[in-house]
C-alpha positions as a Markdown table, in Angstrom:
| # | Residue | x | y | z |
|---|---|---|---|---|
| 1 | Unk | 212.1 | 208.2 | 240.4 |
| 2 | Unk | 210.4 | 208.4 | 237.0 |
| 3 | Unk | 208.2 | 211.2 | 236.0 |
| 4 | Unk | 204.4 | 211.2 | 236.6 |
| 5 | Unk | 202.2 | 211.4 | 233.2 |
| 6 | Unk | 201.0 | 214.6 | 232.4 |
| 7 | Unk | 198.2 | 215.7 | 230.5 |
| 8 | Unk | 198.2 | 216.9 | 227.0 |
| 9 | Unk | 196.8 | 219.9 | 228.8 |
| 10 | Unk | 199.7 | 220.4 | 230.3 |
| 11 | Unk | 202.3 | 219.7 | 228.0 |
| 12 | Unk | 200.6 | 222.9 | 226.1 |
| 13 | Unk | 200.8 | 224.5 | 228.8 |
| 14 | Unk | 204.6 | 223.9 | 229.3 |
| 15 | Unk | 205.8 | 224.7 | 225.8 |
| 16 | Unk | 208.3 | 227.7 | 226.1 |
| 17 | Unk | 207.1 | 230.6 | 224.3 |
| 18 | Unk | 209.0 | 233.7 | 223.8 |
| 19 | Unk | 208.6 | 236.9 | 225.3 |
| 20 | Unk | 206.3 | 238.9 | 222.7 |
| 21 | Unk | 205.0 | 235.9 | 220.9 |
| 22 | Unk | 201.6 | 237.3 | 221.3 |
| 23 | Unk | 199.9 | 234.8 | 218.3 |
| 24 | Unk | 201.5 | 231.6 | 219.1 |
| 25 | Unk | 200.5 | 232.1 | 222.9 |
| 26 | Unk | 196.9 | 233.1 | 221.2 |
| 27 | Unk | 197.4 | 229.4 | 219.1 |
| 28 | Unk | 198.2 | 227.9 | 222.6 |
| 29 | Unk | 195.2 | 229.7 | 225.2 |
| 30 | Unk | 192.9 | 228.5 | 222.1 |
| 31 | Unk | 194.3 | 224.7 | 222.2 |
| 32 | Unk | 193.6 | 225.1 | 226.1 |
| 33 | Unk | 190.5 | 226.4 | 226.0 |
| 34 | Unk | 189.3 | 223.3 | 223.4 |
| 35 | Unk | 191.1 | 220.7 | 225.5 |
| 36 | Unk | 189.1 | 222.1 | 229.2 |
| 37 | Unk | 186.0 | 221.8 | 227.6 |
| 38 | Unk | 186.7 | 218.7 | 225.7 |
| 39 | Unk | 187.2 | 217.3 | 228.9 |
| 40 | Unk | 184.5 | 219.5 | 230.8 |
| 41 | Unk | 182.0 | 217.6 | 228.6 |
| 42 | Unk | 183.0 | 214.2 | 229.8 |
| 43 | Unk | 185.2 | 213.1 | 226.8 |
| 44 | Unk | 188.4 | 212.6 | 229.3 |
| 45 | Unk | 191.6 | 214.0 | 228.4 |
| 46 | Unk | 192.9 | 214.2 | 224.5 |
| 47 | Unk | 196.0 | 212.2 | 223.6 |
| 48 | Unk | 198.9 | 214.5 | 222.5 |
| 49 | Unk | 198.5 | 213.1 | 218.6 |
| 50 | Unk | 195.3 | 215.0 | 219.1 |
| 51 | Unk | 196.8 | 218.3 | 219.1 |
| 52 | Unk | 198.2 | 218.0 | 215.3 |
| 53 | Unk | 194.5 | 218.5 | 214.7 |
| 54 | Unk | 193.2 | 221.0 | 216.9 |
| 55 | Unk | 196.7 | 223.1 | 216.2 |
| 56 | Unk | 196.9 | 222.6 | 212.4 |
| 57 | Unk | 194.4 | 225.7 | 211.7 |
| 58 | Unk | 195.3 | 228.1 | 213.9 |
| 59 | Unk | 198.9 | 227.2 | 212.9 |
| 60 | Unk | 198.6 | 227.8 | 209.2 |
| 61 | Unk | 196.5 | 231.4 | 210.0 |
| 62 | Unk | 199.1 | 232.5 | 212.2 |
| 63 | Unk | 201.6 | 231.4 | 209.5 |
| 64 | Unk | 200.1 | 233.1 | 206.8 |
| 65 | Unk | 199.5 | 236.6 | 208.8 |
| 66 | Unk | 203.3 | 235.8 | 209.7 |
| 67 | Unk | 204.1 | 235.7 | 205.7 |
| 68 | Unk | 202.2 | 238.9 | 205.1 |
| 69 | Unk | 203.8 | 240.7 | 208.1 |
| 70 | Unk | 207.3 | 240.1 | 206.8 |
| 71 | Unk | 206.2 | 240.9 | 203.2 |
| 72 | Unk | 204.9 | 244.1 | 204.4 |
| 73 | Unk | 207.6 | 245.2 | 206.3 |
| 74 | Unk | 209.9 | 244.4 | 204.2 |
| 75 | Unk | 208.2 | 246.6 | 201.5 |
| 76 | Unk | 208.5 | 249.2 | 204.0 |
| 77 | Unk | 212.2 | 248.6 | 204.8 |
| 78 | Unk | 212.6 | 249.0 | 200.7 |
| 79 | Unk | 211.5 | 252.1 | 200.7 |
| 80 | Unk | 213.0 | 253.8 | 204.1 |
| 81 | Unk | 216.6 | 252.5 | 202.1 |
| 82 | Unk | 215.3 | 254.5 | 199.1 |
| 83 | Unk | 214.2 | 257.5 | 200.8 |
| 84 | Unk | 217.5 | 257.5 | 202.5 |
| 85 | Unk | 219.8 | 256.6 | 199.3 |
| 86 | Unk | 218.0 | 259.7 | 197.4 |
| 87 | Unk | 218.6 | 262.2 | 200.1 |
């Protein structure tokens, strides 16, 4: 028996997310709030090569708060080891 189609809705809606991935499940409830009222408005469901676009944005924001995250902390893990070397 071969699998029914799904919507591009709900292959977003499938994609495993980790526990705690707070702004990638942000990136996806955004892409699912654009594709409802993409087709709320009568434009029918998106294809899935549609996505690239409507992701690419919030992708590269999330990346770049991501970046300076890591940056920060590991400033912060610099000088915890310094603090603790000159005790």
């Amino acid at each position: 028996m071969s699998e029914q189609p799904r919507s591009t809705a709900e292959m977003v809606a499938a994609w495993p997310l980790p526990p705690g991935a707070y702004l990638a499940d942000s990136v996806r409830r955004g892409l699912l709030a654009t594709l409802e009222a993409t087709f709320e408005q009568g434009y029918g469901d998106l294809p899935p090569e549609a996505l690239a676009d409507l992701a690419l944005g919030p992708l590269l924001i999330m990346l770049g708060r991501l970046e300076v995250d890591l940056a920060d902390a590991r400033t912060r893990i610099d000088e915890l080891e310094r603090a603790l070397r000159d005790r």
